[in-house]
N, C-alpha and C positions, 0 to 999 in steps of 0.2 A: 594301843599299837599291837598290831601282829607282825613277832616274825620267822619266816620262810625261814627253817635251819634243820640242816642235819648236824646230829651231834659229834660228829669227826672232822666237820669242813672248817677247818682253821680260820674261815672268811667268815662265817658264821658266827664260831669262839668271839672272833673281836668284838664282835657287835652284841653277844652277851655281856662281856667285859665292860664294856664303854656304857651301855644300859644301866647296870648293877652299880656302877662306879658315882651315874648321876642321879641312881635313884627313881630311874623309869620304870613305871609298870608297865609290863609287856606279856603276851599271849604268846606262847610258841605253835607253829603247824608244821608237824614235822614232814620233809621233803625226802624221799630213801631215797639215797643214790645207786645200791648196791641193787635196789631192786626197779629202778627206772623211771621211778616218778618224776624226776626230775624233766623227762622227756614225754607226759603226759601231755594231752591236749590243754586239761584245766589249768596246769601249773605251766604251759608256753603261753596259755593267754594272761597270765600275771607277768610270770619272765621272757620274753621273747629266745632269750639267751640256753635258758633251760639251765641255770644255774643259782644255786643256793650262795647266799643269802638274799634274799627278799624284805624289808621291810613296809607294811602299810602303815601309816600315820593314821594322829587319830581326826585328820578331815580324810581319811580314805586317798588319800595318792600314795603311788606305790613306787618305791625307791628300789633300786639296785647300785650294783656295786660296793666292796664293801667300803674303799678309800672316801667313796662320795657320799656315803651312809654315816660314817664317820664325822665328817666335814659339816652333814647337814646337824646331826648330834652334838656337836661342841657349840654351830654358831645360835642352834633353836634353844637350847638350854644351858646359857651358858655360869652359871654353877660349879664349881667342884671344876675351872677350867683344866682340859689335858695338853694346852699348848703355853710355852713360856709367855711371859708381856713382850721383851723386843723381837722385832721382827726378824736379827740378826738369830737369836734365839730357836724362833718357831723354824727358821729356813733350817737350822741344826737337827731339831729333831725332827722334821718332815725328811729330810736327806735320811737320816737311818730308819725311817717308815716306810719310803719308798726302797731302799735296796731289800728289804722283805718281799712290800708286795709286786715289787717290780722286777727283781732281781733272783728271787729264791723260791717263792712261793709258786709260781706259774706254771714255772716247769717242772715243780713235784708231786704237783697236784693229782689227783686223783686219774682225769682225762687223760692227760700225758704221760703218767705212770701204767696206764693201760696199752695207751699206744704203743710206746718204747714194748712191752712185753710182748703182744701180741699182734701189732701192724709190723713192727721192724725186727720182731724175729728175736727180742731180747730175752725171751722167757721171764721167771721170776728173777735170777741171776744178775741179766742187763739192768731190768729195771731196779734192784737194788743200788745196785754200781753206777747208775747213772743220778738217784736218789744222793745217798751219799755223797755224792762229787761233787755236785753241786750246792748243797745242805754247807759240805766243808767250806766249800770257793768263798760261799757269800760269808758263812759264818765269822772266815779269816782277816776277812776285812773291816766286820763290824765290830768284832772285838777288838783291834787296834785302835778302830777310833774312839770305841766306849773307853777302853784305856789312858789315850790319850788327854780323851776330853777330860775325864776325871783329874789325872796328874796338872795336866797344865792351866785349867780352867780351878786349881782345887776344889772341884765339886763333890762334897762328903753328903753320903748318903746310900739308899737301898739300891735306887732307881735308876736307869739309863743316864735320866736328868739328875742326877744329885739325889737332893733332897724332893721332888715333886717327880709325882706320877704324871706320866705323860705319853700320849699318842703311841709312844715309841715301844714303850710294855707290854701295850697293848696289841703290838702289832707282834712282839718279841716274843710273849710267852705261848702264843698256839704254834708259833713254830719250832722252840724248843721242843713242846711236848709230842711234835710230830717226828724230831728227829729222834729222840728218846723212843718213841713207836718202832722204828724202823730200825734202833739200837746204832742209828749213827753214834764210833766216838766222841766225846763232848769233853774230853780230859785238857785239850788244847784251848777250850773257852773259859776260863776259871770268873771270869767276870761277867759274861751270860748267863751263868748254871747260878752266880751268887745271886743276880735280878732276879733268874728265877724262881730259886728256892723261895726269896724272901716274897716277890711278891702273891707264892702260893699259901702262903700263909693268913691272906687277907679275904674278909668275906666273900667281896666284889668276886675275887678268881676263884674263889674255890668253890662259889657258885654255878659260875659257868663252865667247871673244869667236864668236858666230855662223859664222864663217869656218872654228873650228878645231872645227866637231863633226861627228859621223860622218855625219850626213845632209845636212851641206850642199854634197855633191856630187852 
């Protein structure tokens, strides 16, 4: 497998994560976004979208998205599963998968971080402030439910899910490390920063952690 990643794109991160996690060998081509490849011809004709991550399989089709990268990851190999058995279960942790990638991730990204700066007149300042705010908004609400779920579910353990690593860390830990980047406060998450901490301490993420891929020198 090849995949299409730059090593800052938290959509990318996942898909190292989930790789490392089941044990896939995989080829990286690094995409620079900061220098535009992303918008090259050769790489619109892979991603139409002109966005990183990209995965080819190894019969040669070529995947995007990372949510449906993910999705096709769990159900082609499924091994070392990242989703509970009941469905009541998976709907849980796909609800806190999605207010990541649906709710946090989108609008911090890289694109819309550019915009807000320099389409809307925000400079570095706005886009900070606009970073942050919303990094908070989503963060406040996942922590209550990772709270929650823990106390009233007594689910003991490192992980979002208790005891099992799941979809949800995975979604969980490139955005930590993107607000930590940007020095969002994280003293209000005490139960995100503990996921975090713990699950950097595992091969799988410390593999994929931004620092240790071939283009972040």
């Amino acid at each position: 497998m090849e995949l299409y990643s730059y090593f800052r794109s938290s959509a990318a991160y996942r898909l190292r994560i989930a790789l490392n996690v089941k044990g896939m060998s995989y080829q990286q081509v690094s995409v620079n976004l900061l220098k535009g490849e992303h918008k090259l011809a050769d790489y619109l004709a892979i991603n139409p979208q002109g966005l990183v991550p990209s995965l080819k399989t190894d019969d040669d089709e070529m995947l995007s998205q990372s949510p449906a990268i993910l999705e096709w990851i769990e159900e082609t190999f499924p091994d070392t599963p990242l989703l509970p058995s009941s469905a009541l279960e998976r709907a849980t942790v796909r609800s806190w998968c999605n207010q990541i990638a649906c709710d946090i991730h989108p609008i911090c990204n890289l694109r819309v971080l550019n915009y807000v700066a320099d389409e809307l007149g925000g400079g570095n300042e706005g886009k900070l402030a606009w970073l942050h705010h919303w990094i908070t908004t989503g963060f406040s609400a996942l922590e209550q439910q990772l709270v929650d779920d823990h106390n009233q579910n007594k689910r003991q353990g490192n992980f979002c899910f208790g005891t099992q690593l799941t979809l949800a860390d995975i979604y969980l830990i490139p955005q930590v490390f993107n607000a930590l980047r940007f020095n969002v406060d994280m003293a209000a998450f005490p139960r995100i920063m503990a996921i975090y901490q713990y699950c950097n301490t595992l091969p799988a993420f410390i593999d994929a952690q931004p620092a240790n891929q071939p283009d972040a020198s």
